[in-house]
C-alpha positions in Angstrom: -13.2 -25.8 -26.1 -10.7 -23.7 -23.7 -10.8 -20.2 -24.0 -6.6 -20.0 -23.5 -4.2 -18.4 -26.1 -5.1 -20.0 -29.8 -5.2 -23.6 -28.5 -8.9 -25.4 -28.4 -7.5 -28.0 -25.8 -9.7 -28.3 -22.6 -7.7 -26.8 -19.6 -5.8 -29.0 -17.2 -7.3 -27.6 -14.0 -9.4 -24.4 -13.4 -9.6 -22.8 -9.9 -8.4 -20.1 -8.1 -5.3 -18.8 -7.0 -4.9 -19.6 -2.9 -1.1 -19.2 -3.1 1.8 -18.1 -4.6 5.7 -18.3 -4.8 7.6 -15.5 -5.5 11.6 -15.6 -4.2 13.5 -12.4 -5.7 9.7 -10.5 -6.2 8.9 -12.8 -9.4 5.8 -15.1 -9.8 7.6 -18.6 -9.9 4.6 -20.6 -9.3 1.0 -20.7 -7.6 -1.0 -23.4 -5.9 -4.2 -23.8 -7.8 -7.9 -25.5 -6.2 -11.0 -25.9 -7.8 -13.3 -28.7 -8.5 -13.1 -31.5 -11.5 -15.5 -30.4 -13.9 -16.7 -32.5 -16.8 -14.0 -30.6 -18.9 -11.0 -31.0 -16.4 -8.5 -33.4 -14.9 -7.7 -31.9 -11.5 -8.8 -30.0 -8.5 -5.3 -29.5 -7.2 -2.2 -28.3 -8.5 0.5 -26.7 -7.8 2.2 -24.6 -11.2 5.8 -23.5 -12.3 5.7 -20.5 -14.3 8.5 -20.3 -16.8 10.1 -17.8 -19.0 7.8 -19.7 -22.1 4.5 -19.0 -20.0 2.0 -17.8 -21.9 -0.6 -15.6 -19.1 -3.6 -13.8 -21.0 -6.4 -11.9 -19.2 -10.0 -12.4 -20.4 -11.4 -9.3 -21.2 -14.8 -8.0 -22.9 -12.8 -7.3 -26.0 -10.8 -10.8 -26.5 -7.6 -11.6 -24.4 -4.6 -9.2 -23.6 -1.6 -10.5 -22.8 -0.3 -10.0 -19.4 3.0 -10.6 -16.9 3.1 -13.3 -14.5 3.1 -10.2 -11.8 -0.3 -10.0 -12.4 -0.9 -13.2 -10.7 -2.5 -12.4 -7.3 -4.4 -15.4 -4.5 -8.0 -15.1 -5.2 -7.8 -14.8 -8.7 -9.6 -17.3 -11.0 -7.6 -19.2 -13.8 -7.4 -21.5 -16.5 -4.6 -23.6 -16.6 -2.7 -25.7 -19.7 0.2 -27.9 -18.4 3.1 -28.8 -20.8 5.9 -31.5 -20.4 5.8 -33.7 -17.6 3.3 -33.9 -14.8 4.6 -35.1 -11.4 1.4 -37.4 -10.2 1.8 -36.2 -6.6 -0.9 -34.6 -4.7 -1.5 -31.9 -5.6 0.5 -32.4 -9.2 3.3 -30.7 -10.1 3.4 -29.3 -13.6 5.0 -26.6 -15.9 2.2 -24.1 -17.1 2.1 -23.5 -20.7 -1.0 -21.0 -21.0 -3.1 -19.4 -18.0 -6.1 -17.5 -18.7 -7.4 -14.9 -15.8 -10.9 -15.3 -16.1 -13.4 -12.5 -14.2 
């Protein structure tokens, strides 16, 4: 079970952060690479962030929510896609949750 928001689905792709789109100083979206894991689909991805975007930060205490800003390359994240998923390479897809994890 996934760690994200409320939702037990398995995250789409888990990874870290090694770039990020910002035009008018506002996270827009972030290139994602990790490995497949036994609980994931991808090891590639690149993310739109939305106004519906749902970003938490693990903490020792639960999850707090936090603002796409707080996105930086190097972090480590979770990642649930919602809508369609372009089946390029790396995929495109709208986040719906991302989960900092330490």
């Amino acid at each position: 079970a996934s760690a994200l928001g409320e939702h037990t689905k398995n995250p789409h792709i888990r990874g870290t952060i090694i770039d990020i789109s910002t035009p008018e100083g506002r996270v827009h979206g972030f290139v994602v690479e990790g490995v497949i894991e036994s609980d994931t689909e991808f090891d590639k991805a690149f993310i739109g962030v939305t106004e519906t975007t749902r970003i938490y930060l693990q903490t020792d205490s639960g999850y707090e929510a936090v603002d796409p800003n707080r996105l930086t390359v190097g972090m480590k994240v979770e990642v649930l896609f919602t809508g369609i998923v372009l089946e390029s390479y790396p995929v495109q897809a709208k986040a719906d949750e991302i989960l900092i994890i330490p």
